[in-house]
C-alpha positions in Angstrom: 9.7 -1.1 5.2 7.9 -3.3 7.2 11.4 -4.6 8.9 12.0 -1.2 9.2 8.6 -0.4 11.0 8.5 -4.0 13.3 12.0 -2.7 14.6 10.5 1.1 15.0 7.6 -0.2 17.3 9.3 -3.4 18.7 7.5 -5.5 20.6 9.0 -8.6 22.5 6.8 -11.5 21.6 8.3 -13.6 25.1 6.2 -11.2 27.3 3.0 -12.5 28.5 0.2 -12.3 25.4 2.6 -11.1 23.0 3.6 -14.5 22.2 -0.2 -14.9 20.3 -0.9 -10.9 19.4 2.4 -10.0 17.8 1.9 -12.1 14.5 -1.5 -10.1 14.2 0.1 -7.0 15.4 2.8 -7.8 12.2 -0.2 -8.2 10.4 -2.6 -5.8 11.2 -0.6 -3.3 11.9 3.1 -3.3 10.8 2.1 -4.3 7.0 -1.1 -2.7 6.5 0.3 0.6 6.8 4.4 0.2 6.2 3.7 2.6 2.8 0.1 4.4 4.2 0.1 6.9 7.2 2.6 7.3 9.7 -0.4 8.7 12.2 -2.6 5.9 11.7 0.0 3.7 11.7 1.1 5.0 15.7 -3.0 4.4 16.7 -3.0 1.3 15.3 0.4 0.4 17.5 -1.1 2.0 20.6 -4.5 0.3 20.4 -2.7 -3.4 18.9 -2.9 -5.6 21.6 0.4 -6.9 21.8 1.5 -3.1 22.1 -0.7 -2.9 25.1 0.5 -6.1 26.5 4.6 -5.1 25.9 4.4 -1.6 27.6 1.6 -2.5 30.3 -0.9 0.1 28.8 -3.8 -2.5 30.0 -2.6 -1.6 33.2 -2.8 2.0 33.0 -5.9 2.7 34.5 -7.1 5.7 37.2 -10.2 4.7 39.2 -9.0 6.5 42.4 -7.5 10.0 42.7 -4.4 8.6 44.5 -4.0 6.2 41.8 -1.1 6.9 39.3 -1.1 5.8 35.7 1.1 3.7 34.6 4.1 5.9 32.4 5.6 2.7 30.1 3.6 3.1 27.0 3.7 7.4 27.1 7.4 7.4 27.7 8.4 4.7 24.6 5.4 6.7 22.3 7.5 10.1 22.7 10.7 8.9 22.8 11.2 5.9 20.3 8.1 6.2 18.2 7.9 10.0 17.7 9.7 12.9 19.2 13.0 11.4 19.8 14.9 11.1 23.5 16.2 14.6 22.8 12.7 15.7 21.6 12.1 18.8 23.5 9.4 16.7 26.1 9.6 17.0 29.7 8.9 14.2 32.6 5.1 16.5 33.1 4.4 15.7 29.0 5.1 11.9 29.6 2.7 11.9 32.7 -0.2 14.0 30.9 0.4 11.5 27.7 -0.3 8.3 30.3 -3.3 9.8 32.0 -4.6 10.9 28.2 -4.1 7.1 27.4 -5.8 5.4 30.6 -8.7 3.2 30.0 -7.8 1.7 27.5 -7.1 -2.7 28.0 -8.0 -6.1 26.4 -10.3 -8.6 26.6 -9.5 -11.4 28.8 -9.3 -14.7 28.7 -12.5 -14.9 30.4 -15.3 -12.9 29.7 -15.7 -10.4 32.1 -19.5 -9.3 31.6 -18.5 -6.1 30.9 -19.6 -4.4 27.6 -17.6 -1.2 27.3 -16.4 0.5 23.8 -15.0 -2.7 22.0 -12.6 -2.3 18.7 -13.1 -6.2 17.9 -15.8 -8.6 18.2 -17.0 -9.7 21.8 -15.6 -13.7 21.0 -12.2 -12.4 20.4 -10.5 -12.6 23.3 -8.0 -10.3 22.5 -10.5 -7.4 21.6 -9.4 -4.1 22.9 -11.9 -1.9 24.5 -12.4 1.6 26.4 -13.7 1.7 30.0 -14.5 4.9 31.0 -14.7 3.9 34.7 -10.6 3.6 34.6 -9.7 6.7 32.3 -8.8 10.0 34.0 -10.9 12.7 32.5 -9.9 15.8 33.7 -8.2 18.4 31.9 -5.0 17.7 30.6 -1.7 19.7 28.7 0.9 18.0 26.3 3.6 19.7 24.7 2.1 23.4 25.4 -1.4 22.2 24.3 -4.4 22.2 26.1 -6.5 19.4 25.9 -10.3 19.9 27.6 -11.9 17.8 30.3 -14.5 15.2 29.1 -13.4 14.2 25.8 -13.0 10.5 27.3 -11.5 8.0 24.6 -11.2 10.9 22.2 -7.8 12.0 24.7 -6.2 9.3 22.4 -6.3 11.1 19.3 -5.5 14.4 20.6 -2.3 12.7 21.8 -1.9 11.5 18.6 -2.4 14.7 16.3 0.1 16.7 19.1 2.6 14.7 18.4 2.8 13.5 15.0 3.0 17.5 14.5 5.6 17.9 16.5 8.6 19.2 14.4 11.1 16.7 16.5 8.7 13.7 15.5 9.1 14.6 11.9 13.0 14.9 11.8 13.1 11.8 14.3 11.4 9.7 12.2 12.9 11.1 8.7 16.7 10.5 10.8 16.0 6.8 11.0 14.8 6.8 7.4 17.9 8.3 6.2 20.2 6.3 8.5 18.6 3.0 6.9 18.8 4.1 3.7 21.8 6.4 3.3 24.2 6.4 6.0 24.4 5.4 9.6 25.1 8.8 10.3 23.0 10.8 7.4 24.1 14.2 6.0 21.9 17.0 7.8 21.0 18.4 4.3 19.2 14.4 3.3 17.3 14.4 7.2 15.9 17.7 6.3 15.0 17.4 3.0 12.7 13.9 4.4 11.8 15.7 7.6 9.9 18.3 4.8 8.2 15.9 3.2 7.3 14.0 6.5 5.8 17.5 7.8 4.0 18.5 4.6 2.4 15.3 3.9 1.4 15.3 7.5 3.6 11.9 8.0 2.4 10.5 4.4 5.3 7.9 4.3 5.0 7.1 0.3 5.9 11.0 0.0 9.1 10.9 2.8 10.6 7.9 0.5 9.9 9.7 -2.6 11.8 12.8 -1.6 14.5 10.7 0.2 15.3 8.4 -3.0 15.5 11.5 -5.2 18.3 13.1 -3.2 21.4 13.0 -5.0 22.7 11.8 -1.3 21.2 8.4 -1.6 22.3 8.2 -5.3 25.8 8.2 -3.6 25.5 6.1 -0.7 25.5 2.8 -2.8 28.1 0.6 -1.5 27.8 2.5 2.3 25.5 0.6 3.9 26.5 -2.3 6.0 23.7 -5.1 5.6 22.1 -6.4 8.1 22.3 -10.5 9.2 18.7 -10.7 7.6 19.7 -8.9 4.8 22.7 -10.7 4.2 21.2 -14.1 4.4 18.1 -13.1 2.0 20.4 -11.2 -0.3 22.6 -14.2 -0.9 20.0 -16.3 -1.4 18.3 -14.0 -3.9 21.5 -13.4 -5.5 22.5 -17.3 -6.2 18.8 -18.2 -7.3 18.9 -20.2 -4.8 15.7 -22.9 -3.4 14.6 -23.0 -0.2 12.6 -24.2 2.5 13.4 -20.9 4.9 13.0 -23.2 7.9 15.6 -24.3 10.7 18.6 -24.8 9.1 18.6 -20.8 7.8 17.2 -19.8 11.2 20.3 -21.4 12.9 22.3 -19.1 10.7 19.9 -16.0 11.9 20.4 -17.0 15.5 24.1 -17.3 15.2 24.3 -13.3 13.9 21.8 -12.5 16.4 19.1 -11.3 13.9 16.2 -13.7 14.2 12.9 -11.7 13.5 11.0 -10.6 16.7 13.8 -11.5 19.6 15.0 -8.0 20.1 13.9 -8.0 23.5 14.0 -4.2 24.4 11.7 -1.9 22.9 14.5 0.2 20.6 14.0 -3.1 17.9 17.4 -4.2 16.2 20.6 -1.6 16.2 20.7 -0.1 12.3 24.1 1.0 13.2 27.2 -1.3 11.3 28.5 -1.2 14.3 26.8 -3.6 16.0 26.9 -6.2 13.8 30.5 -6.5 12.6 31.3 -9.2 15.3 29.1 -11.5 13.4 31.4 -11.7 10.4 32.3 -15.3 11.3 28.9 -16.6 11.3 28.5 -14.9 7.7 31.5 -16.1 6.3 30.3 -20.2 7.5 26.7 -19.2 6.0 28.9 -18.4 2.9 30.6 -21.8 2.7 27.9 -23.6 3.6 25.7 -21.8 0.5 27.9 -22.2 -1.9 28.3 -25.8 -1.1 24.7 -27.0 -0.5 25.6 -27.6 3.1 22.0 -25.8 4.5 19.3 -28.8 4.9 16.5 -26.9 3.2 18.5 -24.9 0.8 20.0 -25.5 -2.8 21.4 -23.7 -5.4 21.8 -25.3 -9.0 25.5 -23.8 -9.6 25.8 -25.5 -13.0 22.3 -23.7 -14.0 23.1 -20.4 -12.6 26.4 -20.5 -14.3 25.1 -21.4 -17.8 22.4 -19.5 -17.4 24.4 -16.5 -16.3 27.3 -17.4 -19.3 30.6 -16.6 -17.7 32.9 -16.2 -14.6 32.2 -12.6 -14.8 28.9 -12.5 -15.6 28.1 -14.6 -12.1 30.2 -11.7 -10.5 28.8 -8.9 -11.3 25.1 -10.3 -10.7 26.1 -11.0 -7.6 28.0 -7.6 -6.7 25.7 -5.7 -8.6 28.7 -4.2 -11.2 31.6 -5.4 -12.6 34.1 -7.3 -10.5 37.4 -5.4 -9.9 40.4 -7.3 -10.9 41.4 -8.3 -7.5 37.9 -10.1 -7.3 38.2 -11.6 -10.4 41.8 -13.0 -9.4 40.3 -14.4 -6.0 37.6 -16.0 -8.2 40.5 -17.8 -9.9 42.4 -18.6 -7.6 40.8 -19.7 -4.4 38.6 -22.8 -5.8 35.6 -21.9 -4.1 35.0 -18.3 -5.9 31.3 -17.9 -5.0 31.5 -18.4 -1.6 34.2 -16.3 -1.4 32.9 -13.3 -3.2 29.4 -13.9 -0.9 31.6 -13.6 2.4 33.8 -10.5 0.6 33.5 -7.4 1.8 31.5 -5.5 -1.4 28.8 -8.5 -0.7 28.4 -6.9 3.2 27.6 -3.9 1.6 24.3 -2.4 -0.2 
């Protein structure tokens, strides 16, 4: 989940700041509430300060009345983090959602002098903090809802509530969900059973994965899913036992499938979509070999052990495939001389 999350609120960690705040933003933000609240999870992303740096929200201030908010931040909120491009918004919502949202910046560097309403300690340079000299005040309406003049930093929550209620948000959110866990393209009939929970728990994300792993939908999906690089690499080395340092030589491998944590450099995060990754077979395939032979500095696996351990051929097999091997496997075992990395670089080993 928290995977799931980083690539839900994606944050490029080569722009400005974000090469120091995304590791807390990971922390702080992405794996303190990947099973809690999906609505406190979104305030926590739009007041982290590597969100504010990626999407310019520090610079979306209104001091004059010819000065125009800055729209990055409202436009990626409603359409990647809640309602969905195809949410039902309008251009007007995303420029009432930026002026509810101005005001709000980070600490420099240097201290400023000026003591506004802080969310970190004054030595933390990274502290983010209201000023209500930058925030537009007036009156404002989001989705059909009215939101009064006045309420200063307070805008930010009634942004918040409006659209975590939002129907769209709900079946957004509970699409990805089913897409990562069931299908890339999930039956309507699972997206609406999740979208239910995500709307009667008010976003309670605990509750959306107990009512998605219940469906007899994901009970049939095992085998559908195309893994990701990272899952891949992490399953395999799960699945051989295997010791490791986790350092260069298995982040050359990540590279080379183009799945490296925190390099998606658009703020979408990694496609889930099999798609997308199927042209990084080869790489898999030479992280296969190179497993299975002790060729990754870092990285062991003690085959005789696992074997014995294990007892047999097939035994090895179906721990790694998760059921018994069909006979064609077991005749490629047999045959080819190098049977485990074949079976990790065979096709029921891409799958979960």
């Amino acid at each position: 989940m928290c995977e799931f999350w980083s690539d839900h609120f994606n944050i490029d960690p080569t722009k400005g700041d974000c090469r120091w705040t995304k590791p807390t933003d990971d922390a702080q933000v992405i794996r303190t509430h990947a099973l809690g609240s999906f609505r406190e999870m979104l305030r926590a992303s739009a007041l982290s300060p590597a969100m504010l740096w990626y999407l310019d929200g520090r610079a979306n201030v209104k001091r004059k009345p010819e000065e125009k908010p800055n729209e990055n931040y409202a436009r990626e909120l409603m359409e990647l983090h809640t309602l969905g491009v195809h949410g039902g918004y309008t251009q007007q919502d995303v420029m009432e959602v930026a002026r509810c949202l101005t005001g709000w910046t980070i600490r420099a560097r240097k201290d400023d002098g000026y003591a506004g309403t802080l969310l970190s300690p004054l030595t933390d340079h990274a502290a983010v903090f209201f000023r209500p000299d930058a925030h537009d005040n007036g009156a404002k309406r989001v989705l059909g809802h009215e939101i009064p003049a006045g309420l200063g930093e307070k805008d930010l929550d009634r942004v918040i509530e409006i659209v975590t209620s939002h129907p769209s948000t709900a079946h957004f959110v509970a699409h990805k969900l089913c897409a990562r866990f069931i299908a890339d393209e999930p039956p309507q009939s699972a997206v609406d059973a999740v979208a239910s929970a995500f709307s009667t728990s008010k976003g309670e994300i605990r509750t959306m994965l107990r009512a998605l792993f219940a469906l007899p939908e994901f009970a049939a999906s095992r085998g559908a899913k195309f893994k990701r690089p990272f899952h891949f690499v992490v399953s395999a080395l799960r699945a051989t036992n295997a010791s490791t340092t986790a350092d260069r030589p298995v982040f050359t491998y990540l590279e080379r499938m183009g799945h490296m944590p925190f390099r998606w450099p658009t703020p979408d995060g990694y496609p889930a979509a099999a798609a997308h990754w199927r042209a990084t077979l080869l790489w898999r395939w030479n992280f296969a070999l190179a497993l299975a032979n002790d060729r990754i500095g870092g990285t062991s696996i003690r085959r005789a052990q696992l074997q014995a351990r294990i007892g047999s051929d097939t035994g090895l097999m179906a721990t790694l495939l998760g059921r018994q091997p069909r006979a064609e496997e077991s005749d490629a075992w047999l045959k080819i001389g190098d049977g485990l990395a074949l079976l990790l670089a065979s096709p029921a080993f891409q799958r979960c």
